[in-house]
N, C-alpha and C positions, 0 to 999 in steps of 0.2 A: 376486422376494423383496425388493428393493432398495425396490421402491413401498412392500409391504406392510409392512416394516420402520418406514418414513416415517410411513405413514398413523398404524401402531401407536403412535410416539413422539409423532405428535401428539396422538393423542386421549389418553396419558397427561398430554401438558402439558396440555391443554383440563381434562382431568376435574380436574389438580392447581390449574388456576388457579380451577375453578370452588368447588374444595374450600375453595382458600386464601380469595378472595373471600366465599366466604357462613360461614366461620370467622371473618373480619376483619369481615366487616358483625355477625353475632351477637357478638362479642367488642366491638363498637366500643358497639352497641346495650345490653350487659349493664355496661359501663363506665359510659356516661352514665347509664344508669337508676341503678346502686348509686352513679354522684358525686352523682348528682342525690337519691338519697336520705339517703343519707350527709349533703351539707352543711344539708340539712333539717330531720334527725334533731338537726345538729351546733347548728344555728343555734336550734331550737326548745329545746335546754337552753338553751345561751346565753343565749336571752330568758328560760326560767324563773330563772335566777339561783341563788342559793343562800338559806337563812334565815340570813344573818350581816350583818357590817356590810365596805360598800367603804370603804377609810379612804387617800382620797387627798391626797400630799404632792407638794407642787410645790418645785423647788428649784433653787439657783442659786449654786455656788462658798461652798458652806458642806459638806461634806465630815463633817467632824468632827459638828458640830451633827447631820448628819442620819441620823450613825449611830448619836449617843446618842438620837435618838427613836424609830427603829428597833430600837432595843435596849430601850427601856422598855416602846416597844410589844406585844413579844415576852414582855416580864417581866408586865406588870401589865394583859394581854387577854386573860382565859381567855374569855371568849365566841369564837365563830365570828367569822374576820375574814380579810380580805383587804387586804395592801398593795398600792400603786398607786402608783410614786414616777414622777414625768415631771421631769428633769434638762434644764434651760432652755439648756441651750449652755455647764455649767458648765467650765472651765479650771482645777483644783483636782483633779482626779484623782476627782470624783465616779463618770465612767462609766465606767473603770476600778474602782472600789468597787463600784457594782451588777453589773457582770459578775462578780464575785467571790463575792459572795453565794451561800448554798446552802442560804438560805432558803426551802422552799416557797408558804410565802406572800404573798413578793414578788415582785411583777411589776412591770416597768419599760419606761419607751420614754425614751428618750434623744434629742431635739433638737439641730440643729446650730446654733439660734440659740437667744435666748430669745425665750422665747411673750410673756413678763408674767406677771403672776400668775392672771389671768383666761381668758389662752388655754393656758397649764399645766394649770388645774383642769380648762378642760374638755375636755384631749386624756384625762387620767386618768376624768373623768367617762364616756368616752365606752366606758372599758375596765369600765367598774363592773357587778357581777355580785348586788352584795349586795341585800337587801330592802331595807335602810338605808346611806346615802351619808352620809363625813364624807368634808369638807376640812378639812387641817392644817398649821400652816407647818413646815415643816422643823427652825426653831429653837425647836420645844415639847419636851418630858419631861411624857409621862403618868404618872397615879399609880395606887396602888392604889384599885380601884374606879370610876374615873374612867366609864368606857362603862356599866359600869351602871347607873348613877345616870342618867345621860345618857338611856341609852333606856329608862328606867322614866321620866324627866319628858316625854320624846318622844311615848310611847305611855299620858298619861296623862288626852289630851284632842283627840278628833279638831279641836281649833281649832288644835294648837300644829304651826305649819308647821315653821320652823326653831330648833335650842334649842343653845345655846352656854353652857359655864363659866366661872368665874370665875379668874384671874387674877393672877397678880402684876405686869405688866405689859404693859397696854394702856391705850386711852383710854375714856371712858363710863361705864359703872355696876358694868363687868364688871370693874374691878380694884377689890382690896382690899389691906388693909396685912397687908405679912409683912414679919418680924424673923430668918428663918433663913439660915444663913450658910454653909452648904454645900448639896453634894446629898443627903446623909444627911439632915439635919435638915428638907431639904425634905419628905423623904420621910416621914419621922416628921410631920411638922407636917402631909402632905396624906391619912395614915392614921386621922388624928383626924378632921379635915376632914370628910371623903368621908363622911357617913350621911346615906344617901337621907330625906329628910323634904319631902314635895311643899309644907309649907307656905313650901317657901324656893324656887318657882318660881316666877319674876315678870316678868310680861308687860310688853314695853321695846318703845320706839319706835327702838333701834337697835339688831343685832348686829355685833359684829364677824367679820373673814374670818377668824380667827386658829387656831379649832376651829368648826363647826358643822355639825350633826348632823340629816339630813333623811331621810323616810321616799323610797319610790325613785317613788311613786307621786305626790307633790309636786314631784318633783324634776322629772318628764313634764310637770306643768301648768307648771310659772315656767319652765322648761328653762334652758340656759345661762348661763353670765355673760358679759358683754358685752365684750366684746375689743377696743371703742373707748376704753377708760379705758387709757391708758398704766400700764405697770411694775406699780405696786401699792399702786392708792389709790382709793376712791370705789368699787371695783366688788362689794364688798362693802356698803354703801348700796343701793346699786341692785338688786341681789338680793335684800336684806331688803325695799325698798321693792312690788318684783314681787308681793314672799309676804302681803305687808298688803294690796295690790290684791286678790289672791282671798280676802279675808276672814278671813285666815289670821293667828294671832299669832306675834310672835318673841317668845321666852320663855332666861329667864337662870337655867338649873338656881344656884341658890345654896348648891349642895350639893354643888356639884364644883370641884375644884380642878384646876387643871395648870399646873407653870412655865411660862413663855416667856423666853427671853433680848430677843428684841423688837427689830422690824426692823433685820433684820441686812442684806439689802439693799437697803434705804433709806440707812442710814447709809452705803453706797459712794459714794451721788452728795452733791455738794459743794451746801453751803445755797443757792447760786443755784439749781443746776441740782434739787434736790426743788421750792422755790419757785414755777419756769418748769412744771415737772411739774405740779405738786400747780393751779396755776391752769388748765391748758389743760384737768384733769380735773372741776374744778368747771365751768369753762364750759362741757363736753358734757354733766355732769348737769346743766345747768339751760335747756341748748337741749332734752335729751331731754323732759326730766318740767315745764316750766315752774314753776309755784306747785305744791307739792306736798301743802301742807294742806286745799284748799279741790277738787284733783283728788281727792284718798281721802275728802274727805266728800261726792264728787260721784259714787263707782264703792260707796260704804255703801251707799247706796238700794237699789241691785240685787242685793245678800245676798239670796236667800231661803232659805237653806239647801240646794241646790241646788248643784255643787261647778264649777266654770268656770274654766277656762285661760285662757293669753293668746291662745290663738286667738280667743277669744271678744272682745280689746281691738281683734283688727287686721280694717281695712277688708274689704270687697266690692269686686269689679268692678276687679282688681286684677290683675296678670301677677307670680309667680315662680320663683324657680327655686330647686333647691338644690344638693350637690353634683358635679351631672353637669348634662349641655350642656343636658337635657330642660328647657322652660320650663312653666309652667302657669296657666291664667287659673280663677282663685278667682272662683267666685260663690256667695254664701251658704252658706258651707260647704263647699263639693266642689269637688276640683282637677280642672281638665280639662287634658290634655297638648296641647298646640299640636301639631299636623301636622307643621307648616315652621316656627319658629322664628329663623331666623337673621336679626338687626337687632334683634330686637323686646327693647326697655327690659324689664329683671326685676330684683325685689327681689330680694335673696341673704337665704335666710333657713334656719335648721340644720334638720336631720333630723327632730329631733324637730315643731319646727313646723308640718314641711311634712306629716308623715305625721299629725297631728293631725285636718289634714282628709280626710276620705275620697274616692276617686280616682270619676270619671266617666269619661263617655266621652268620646274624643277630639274635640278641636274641629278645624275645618279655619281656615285662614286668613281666607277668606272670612266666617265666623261672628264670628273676630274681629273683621274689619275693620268688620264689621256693628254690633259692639257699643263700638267705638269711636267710631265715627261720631255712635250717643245720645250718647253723653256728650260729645262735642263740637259737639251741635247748642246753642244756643242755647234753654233755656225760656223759654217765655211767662209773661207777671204774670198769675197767677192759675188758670194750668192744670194740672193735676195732676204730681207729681214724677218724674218718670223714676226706675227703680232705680238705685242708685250716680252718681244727682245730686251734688255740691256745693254748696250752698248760704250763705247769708250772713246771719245775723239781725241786727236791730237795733242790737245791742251788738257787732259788728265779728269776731263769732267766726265761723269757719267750720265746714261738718258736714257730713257724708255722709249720703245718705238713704237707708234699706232700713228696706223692706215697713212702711210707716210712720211711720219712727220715724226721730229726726234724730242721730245719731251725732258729740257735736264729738270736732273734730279736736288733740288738746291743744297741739299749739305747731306755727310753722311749719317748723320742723325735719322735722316728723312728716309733713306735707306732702310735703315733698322726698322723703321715704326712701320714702314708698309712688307717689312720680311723681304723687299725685296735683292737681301744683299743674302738672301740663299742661291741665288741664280746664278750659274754662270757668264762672265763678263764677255762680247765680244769687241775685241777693236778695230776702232774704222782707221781706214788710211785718210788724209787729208781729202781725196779726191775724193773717195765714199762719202765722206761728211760732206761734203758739199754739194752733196746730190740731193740733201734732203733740207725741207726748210724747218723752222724752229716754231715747235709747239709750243702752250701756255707752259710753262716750269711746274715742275711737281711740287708740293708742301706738304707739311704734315698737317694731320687734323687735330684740335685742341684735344687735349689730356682729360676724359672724365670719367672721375670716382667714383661718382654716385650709382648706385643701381637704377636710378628710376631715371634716368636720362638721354 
């Protein structure tokens, strides 16, 4: 009885372990398939977004200021909208204020340092849900009508990339003379104001960072702002400058108004220390973009109406990477993921960029080494170009060669950041160069810090 007992109790645990196991594998298996569809399902709204406007403020120990803009926001945005405040490391009881909020429409991430201005927008960028993306500073007060008008000038010309209002303090074409002396009067004076009349939109060679108003699908081809400009100065230039490269106009609604109190964190740092600021950020836009008049009459040509991102500015035959360890060798458009990886030089370049190109098949090491090796052999005078050559024409400027066509390289800054000044140079004679016609110019990609971009 003793055995039989035994035996019994075991085949109960047998049966119960086998019950338990193939309950746990179906329950394990019915989990991943519903996570795995679920963050699919989660992630493919996500990307549809919503039809309203992402309206992102970056901020930093202004508190006050950036509740009255949050407040007018709320008053004078009946369109679809979404806040997006990114708090720089403020000590002001800001992140204290946003947790407080019981606002729906504001969403917020909170920094234990500051970004800058440049890498503030585009952590909030990164959160952006809308068809249409605005950046805002903190120390604005919108008015009645203000977004209307806005994306009635926005959506009133597939040329106008990015569209900014006018002003009461700033620098450029975008500020005008106002006599009001409170915020009432402001507001009375920006009620008059504000009539949408497209004949008062006016295509400018500058906008400023201070409001501007981009569709989400522009926002994909220029991507980011650059988060080598310190604090906050220049990287607004340089995002307008992107949007003139794809052939795209910045346009100044003259129809819209919004206060600005106006740099309110500029005015922290002492006139030496903007000065030492403000120089080390002009001397990165001008290592980035070189001449910038004679680069946009040189990237005019290749408008055919035809719509082109900055993938279309950055080199071939190039290794990067973006927020994770994976590396990828770009050729002509499609990323191939390196095998083995670890050593090998890569660009850092964001999300958007990277997914711009379309993924191939994996490369092994050996293929890379193969294709480093061309590019480090030595050409011959007069023998046909190697793909993703370097080259040297008459006039001392350097260029990349693909599939015929000679690619300059706009400064040697731009060199550096793509690695490509490990290569050896070869140079053409006059008659060689003018064998070949002239591709879009190479650029560098914006500078970004952050891990998660």
């Amino acid at each position: 009885m003793g055995t039989r007992k035994r035996r019994g109790a075991r085949a109960r645990v047998s049966l119960n372990n086998a019950y338990n196991n193939g309950y746990n594998t179906g329950y394990d298996a019915g989990h991943s398939h519903g996570y795995a569809l679920g963050f699919q399902k989660g992630s493919d709204s996500y990307a549809a977004g919503f039809e309203g406007t992402s309206i992102v403020i970056p901020s930093l120990n202004q508190q006050a200021y950036l509740a009255d803009c949050i407040e007018s926001i709320g008053r004078y945005t009946p369109e679809p909208h979404e806040i997006i405040v990114v708090d720089n490391g403020s000590t002001d009881g800001t992140a204290d204020y946003l947790r407080s909020l019981k606002n729906k429409t504001v969403r917020y991430k909170i920094s234990e340092r500051n970004l800058g201005f440049a890498g503030g927008v585009n952590q909030g960028l990164m959160m952006a849900r809308g068809k249409t993306i605005l950046f805002l500073n903190n120390d604005t007060v919108v008015t009645e009508g203000w977004l209307t008008n806005l994306l009635a000038c926005l959506h009133g010309s597939d040329r106008f990339g990015l569209v900014g209002p006018v002003t009461n303090y700033i620098s450029g074409d975008q500020l005008i003379k106002t006599s009001y002396g409170s915020t009432e009067e402001m507001h009375r004076f920006a009620k008059s104001f504000n009539r949408s009349d497209s004949g008062k939109w006016e295509v400018t060679g500058r906008l400023t960072g201070f409001c501007v108003l981009m569709r989400k699908d522009v926002f994909r081809r220029i991507g980011f702002l650059d988060e080598g400009f310190e604090i906050g100065n220049c990287e607004d230039d340089d995002f307008g400058f992107r949007n003139r490269l794809l052939g795209l106009d910045l346009v100044i609604a003259k129809d819209t108004f919004i206060h600005h109190v106006g740099s309110t964190t500029i005015k922290t740092l002492t006139p030496a220390q903007f000065e030492e600021m403000y120089a080390r950020n002009l001397a990165f836009y001008s290592d980035k973009w070189g001449e910038t008049h004679s680069l946009l009459q040189e990237v005019s040509g290749h408008w055919n109406g035809n719509p082109i991102a900055m993938n279309d500015f950055y080199p071939s035959h190039v290794t990067v990477k973006g927020t994770g360890p994976t590396v990828f060798w770009v050729e002509h458009g499609v990323r191939r993921p390196l095998e083995h990886y670890e050593g090998v030089p890569a660009t850092r370049l964001s999300q958007i960029d990277l997914k711009n190109w379309h993924v191939g098949e994996p490369m092994s090491v050996a293929e890379w080494n193969a294709k480093q090796a061309v590019l480090a052999a030595g050409g011959s005078p007069g023998a046909q170009l190697a793909e993703g050559r370097i080259v040297q024409t008459p006039d001392g400027r350097l260029h990349q060669h693909r599939r015929g066509k000679l690619h300059r390289i706009a400064t040697a800054w731009v060199s550096e950041v793509w690695n490509l000044n490990r290569h050896p140079v070869q140079p053409l004679t006059e008659d060689e160069a003018a064998a070949y016609p002239a591709g879009l110019p190479i650029i560098a990609p914006p500078v970004i810090k952050a891990d998660n971009i």
